[in-house]
Each structure stands twice: as structure tokens, then as C-alpha cells.
MDAnalysis code that builds the backbone (N, CA, C; Angstrom):
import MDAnalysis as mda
import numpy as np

u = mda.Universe.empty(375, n_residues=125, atom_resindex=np.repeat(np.arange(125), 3), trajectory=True)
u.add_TopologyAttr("name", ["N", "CA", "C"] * 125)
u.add_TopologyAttr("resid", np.arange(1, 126))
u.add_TopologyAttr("resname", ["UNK", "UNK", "UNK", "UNK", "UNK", "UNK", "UNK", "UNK", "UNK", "UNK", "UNK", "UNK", "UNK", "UNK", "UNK", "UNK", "UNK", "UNK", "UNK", "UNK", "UNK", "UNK", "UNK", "UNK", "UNK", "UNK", "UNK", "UNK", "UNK", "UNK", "UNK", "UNK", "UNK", "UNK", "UNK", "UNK", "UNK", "UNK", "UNK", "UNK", "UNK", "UNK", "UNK", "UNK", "UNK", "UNK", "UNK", "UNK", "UNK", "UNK", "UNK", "UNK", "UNK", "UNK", "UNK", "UNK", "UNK", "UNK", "UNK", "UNK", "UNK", "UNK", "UNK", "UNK", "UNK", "UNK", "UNK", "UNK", "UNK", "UNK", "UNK", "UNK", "UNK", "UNK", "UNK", "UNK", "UNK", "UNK", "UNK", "UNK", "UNK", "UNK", "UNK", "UNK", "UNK", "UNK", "UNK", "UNK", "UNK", "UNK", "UNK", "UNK", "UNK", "UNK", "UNK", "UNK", "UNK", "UNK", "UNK", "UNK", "UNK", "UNK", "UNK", "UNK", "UNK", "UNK", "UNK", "UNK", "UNK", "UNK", "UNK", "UNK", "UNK", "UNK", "UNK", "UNK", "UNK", "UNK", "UNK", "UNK", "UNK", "UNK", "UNK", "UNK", "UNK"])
u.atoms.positions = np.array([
    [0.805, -1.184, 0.000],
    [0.000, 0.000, 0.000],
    [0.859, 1.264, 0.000],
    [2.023, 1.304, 0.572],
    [3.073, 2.711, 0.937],
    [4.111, 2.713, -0.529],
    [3.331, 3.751, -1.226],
    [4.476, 4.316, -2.309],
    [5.574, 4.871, -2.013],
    [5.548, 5.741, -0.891],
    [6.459, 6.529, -0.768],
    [7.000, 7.281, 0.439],
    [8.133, 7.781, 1.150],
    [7.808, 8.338, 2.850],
    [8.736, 9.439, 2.563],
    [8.274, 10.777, 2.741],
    [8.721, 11.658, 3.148],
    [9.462, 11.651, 4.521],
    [10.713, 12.161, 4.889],
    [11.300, 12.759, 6.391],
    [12.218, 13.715, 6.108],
    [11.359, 14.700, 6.893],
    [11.584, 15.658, 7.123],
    [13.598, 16.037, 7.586],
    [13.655, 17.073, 7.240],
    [15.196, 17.105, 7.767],
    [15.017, 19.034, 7.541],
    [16.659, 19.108, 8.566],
    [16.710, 20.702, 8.617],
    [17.557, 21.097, 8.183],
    [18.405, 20.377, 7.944],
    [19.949, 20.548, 7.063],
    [20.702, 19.694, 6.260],
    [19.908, 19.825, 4.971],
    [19.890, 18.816, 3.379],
    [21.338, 18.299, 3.445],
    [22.272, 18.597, 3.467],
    [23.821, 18.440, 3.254],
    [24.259, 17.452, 4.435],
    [23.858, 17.320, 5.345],
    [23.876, 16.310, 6.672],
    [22.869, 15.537, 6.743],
    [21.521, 15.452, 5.939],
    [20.942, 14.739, 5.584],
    [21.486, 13.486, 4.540],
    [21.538, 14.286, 3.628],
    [21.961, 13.906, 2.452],
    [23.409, 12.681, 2.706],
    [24.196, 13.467, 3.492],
    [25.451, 12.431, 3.930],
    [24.946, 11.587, 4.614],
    [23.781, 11.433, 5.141],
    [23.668, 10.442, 6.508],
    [22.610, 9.127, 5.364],
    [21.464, 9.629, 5.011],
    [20.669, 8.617, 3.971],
    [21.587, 8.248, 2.577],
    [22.447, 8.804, 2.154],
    [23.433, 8.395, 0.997],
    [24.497, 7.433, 2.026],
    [24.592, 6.734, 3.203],
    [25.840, 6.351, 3.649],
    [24.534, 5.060, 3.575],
    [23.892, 5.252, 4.539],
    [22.518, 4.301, 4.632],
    [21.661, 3.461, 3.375],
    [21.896, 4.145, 2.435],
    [20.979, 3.904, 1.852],
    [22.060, 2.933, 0.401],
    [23.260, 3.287, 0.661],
    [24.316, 2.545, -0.328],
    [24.327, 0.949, 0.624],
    [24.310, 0.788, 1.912],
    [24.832, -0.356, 2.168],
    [23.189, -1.548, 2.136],
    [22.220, -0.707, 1.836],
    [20.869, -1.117, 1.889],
    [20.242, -1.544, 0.463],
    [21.897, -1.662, -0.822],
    [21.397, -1.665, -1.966],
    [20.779, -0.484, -2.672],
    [20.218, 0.492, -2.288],
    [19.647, 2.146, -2.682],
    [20.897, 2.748, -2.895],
    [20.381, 4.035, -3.806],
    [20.950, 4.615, -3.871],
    [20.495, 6.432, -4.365],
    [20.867, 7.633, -3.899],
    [20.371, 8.885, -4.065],
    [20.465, 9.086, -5.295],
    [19.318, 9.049, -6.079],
    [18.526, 9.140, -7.490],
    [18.795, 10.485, -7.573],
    [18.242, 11.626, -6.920],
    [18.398, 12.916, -7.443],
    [18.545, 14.277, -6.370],
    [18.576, 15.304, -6.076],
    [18.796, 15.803, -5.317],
    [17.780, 17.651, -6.181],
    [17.030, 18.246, -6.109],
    [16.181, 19.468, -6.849],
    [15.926, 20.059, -5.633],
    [16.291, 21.008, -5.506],
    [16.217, 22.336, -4.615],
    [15.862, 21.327, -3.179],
    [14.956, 21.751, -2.492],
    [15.053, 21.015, -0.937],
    [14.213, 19.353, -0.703],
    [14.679, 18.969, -2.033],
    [13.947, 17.485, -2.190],
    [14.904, 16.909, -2.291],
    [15.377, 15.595, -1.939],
    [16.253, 14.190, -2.613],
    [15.409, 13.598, -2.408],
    [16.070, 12.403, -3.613],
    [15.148, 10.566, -3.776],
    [16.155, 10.129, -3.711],
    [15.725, 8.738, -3.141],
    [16.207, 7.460, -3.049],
    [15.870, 6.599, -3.220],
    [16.176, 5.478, -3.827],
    [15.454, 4.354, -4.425],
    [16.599, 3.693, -5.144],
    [16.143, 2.090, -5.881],
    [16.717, 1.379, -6.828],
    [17.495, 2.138, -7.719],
    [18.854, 1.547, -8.148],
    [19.210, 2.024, -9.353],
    [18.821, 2.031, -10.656],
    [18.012, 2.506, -11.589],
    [17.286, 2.523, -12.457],
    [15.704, 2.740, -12.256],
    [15.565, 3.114, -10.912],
    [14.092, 2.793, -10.363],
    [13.747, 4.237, -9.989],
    [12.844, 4.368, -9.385],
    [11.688, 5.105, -8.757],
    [11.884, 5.707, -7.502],
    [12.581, 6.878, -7.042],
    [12.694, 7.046, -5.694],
    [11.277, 6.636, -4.797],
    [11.817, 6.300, -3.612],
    [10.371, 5.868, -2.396],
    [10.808, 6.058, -1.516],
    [11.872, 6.863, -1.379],
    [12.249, 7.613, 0.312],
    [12.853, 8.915, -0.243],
    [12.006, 10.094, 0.763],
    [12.105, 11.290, -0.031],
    [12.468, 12.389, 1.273],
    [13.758, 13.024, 1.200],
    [14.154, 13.786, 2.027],
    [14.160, 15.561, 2.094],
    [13.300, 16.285, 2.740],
    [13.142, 17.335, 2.318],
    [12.148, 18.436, 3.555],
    [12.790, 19.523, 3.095],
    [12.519, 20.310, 4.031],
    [11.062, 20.933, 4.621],
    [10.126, 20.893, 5.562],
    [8.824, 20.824, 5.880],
    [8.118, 21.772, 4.710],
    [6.916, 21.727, 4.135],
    [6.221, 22.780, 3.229],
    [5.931, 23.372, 3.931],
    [5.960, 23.525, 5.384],
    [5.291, 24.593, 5.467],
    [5.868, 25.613, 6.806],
    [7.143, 25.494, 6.204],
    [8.575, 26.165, 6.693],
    [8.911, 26.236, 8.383],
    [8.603, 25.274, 8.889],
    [8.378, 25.116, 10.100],
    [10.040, 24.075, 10.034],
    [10.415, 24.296, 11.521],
    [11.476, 23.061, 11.690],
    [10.985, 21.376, 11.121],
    [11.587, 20.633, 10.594],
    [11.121, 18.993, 10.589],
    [11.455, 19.088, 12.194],
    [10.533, 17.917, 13.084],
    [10.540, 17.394, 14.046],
    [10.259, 16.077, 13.740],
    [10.559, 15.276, 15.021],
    [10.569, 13.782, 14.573],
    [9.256, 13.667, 15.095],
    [8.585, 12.646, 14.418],
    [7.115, 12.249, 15.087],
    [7.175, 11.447, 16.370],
    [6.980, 11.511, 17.435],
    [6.409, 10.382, 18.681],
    [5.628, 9.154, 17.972],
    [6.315, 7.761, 17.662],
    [5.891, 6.528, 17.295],
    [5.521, 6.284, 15.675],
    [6.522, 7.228, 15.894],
    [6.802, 7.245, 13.565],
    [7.760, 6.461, 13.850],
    [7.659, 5.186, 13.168],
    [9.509, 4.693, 13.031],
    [8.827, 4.249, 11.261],
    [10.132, 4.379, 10.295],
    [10.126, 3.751, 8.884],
    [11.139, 2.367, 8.768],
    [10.674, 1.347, 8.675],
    [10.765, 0.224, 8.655],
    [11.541, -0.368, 6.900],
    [13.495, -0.440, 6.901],
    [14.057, -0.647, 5.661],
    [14.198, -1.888, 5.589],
    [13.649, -2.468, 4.521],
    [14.337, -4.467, 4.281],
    [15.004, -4.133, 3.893],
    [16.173, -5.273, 4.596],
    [17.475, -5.934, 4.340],
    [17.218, -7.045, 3.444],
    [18.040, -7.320, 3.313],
    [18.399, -8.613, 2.093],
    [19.193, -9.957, 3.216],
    [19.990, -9.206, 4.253],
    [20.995, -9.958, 4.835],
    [20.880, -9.049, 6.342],
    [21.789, -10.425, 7.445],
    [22.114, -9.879, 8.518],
    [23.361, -8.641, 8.577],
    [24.226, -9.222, 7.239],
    [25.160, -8.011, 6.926],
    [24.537, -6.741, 6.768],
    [23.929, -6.709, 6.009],
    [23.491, -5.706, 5.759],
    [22.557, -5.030, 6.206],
    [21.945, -5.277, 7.773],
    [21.852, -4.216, 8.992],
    [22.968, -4.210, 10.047],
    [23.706, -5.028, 9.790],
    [24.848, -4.723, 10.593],
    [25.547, -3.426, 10.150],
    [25.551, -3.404, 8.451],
    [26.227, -2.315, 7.927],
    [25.549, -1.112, 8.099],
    [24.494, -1.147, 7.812],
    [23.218, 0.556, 7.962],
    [23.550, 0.813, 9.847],
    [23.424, -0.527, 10.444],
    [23.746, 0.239, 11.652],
    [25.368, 0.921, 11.830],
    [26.309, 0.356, 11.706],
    [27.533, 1.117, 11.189],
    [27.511, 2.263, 10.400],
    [26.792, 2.361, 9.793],
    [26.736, 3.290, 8.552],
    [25.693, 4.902, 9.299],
    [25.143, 4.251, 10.052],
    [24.300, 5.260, 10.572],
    [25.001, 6.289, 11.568],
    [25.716, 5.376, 12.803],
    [26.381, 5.625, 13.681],
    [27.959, 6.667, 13.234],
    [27.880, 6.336, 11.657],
    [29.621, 7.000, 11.192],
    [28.513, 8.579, 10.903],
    [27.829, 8.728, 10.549],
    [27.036, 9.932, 9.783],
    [26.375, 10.705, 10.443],
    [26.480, 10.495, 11.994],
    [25.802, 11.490, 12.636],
    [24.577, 11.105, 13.355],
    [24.005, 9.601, 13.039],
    [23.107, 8.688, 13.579],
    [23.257, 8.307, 15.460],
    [22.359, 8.008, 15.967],
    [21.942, 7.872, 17.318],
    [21.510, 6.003, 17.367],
    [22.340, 5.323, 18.304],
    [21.793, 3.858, 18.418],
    [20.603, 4.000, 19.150],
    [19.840, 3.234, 18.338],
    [18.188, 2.890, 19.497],
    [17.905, 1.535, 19.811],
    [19.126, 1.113, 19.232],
    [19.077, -0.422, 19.384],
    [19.465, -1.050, 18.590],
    [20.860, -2.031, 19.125],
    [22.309, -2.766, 18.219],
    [21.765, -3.358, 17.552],
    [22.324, -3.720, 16.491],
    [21.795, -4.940, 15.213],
    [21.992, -6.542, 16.216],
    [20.863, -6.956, 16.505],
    [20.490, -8.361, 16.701],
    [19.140, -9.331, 16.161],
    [18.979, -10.397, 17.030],
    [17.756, -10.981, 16.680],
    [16.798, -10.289, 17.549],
    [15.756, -10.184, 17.619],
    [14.643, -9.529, 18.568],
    [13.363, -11.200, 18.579],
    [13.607, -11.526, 19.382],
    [12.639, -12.815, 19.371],
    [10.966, -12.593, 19.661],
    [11.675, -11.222, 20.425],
    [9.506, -11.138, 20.839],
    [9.018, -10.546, 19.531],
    [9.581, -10.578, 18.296],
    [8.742, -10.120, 17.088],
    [8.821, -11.264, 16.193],
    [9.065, -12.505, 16.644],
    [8.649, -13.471, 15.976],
    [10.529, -14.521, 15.472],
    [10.199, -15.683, 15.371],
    [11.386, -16.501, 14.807],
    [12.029, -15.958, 13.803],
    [13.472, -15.652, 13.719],
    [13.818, -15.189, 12.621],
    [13.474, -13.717, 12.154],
    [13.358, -12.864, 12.790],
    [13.520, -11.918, 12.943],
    [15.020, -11.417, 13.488],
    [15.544, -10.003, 12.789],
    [16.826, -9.480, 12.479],
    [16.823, -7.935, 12.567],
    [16.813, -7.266, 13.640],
    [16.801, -5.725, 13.141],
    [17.382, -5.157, 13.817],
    [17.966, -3.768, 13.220],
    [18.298, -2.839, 14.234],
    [17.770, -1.089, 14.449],
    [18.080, -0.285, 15.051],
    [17.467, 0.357, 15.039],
    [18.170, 1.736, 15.167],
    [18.213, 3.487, 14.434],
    [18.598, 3.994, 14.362],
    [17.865, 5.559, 14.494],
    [18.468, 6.516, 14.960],
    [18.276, 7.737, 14.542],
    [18.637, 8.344, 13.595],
    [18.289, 9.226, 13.006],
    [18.956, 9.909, 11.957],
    [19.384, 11.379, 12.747],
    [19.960, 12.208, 11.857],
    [20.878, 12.960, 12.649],
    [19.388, 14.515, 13.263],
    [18.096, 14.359, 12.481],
    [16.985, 15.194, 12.715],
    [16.031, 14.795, 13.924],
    [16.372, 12.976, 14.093],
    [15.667, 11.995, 15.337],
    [14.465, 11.166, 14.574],
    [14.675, 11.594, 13.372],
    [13.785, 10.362, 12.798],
    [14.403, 9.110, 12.858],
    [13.306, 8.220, 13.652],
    [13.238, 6.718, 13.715],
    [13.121, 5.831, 12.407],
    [14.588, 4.900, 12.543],
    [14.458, 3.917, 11.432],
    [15.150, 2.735, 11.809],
    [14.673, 1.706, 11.531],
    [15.154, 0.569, 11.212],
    [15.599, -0.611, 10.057],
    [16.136, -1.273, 10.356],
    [16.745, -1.924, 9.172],
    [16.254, -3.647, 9.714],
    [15.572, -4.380, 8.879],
    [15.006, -5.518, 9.236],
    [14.846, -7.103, 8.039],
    [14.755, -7.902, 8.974],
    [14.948, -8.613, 8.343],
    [14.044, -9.933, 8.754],
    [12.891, -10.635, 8.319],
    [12.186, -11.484, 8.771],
    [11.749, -12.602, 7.751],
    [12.249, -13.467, 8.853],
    [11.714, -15.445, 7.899],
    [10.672, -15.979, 7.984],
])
């Protein structure tokens, strides 16, 4: 059902470094960058994570129980977004492990971005 997620940010250039570090080890990659918008998405594809400054010129704030939820492919590869997060200005909310109370085979970890938007990187069998 979710085409697409806007988050908000207040300073594109520290944005931009923090979801371009994230978003390379997650297979993505920053499609385009037009005045206070970037995409991200597949290479050859469709941005569906969209970084950019509030319309309606107010600070971005992080939402209370917004988290955006990234598939992994691999356990590497939330091990790496969590590394990757933590080098860029990112906040741990929780180390890359298994989390069992969300079911067998479950893999995630969990991050801030450098604005306090909630994200994770996941992985489920």
C-alpha cells in the first residue's frame, strides 16, 4: 500500500550524507537531489524515500511513534546501515540483533537519523 515516505530534515547536506551512507549499504541509492527534495530508491528505479525540508517552513521534528521500517536482504546488511548510521551522525536505538519477541527469525536494528527520525533496518523469515 506505501508508495512513498517523506522525512523531514533541517539541514539537506547532513541529511543527504547520513541517507546516501545508509541507503548505499541497503542496496539504494540517491537518485536525485532538486532544490530542498532528494530521492532514493533502486538504481534505475523510482525514488520511495524522499528527504526534504517541511512545506510549510516550520522546523522537521521527529514524530512520537513514527519509526520507517528498511528491508534488508541480509544480517550483513543491517549490521552495515547500523555502522553506517552511527559513522554519519546517527543515534543507536538499538544494536543490530535478533529480537525474538517479534517473531522466529527476525533481524533488526534500530537507528536515529541525525533530525531523530526513527528507522530501522530488518529482516524477517
Amino acid at each position: 500500500m506505501i508508495r512513498y515516505v517523506t522525512i523531514g530534515a533541517n539541514d539537506l547536506d547532513r541529511a543527504q550524507t547520513f541517507y546516501d551512507a545508509i541507503a548505499a549499504v541497503l542496496g539504494q541509492q540517491r537518485l536525485w537531489r532538486q532544490g530542498d527534495w532528494i530521492g532514493y530508491g533502486p538504481e534505475g528505479g523510482d525514488a520511495k524515500v524522499f528527504i526534504c525540508k517541511p512545506h510549510d517552513g516550520q522546523p522537521a521534528r521527529a514524530g512520537n511513534g513514527i519509526m520507517i521500517g528498511l528491508q534488508a536482504e541480509n544480517t550483513a546488511q543491517i549490521d552495515a546501515f547500523h555502522a553506517a548510521a552511527l559513522a554519519n551522525g546517527g543515534t543507536c536505538e538499538g544494536p543490530p540483533g535478533p529480537r525474538p519477541a517479534y517473531g522466529d527469525g527476525y533481524y533488526g536494528a534500530y537507528v536515529r537519523d541525525p533530525d531523530g527520525n526513527k528507522l530501522s533496518a530488518f529482516l524477517s523469515s
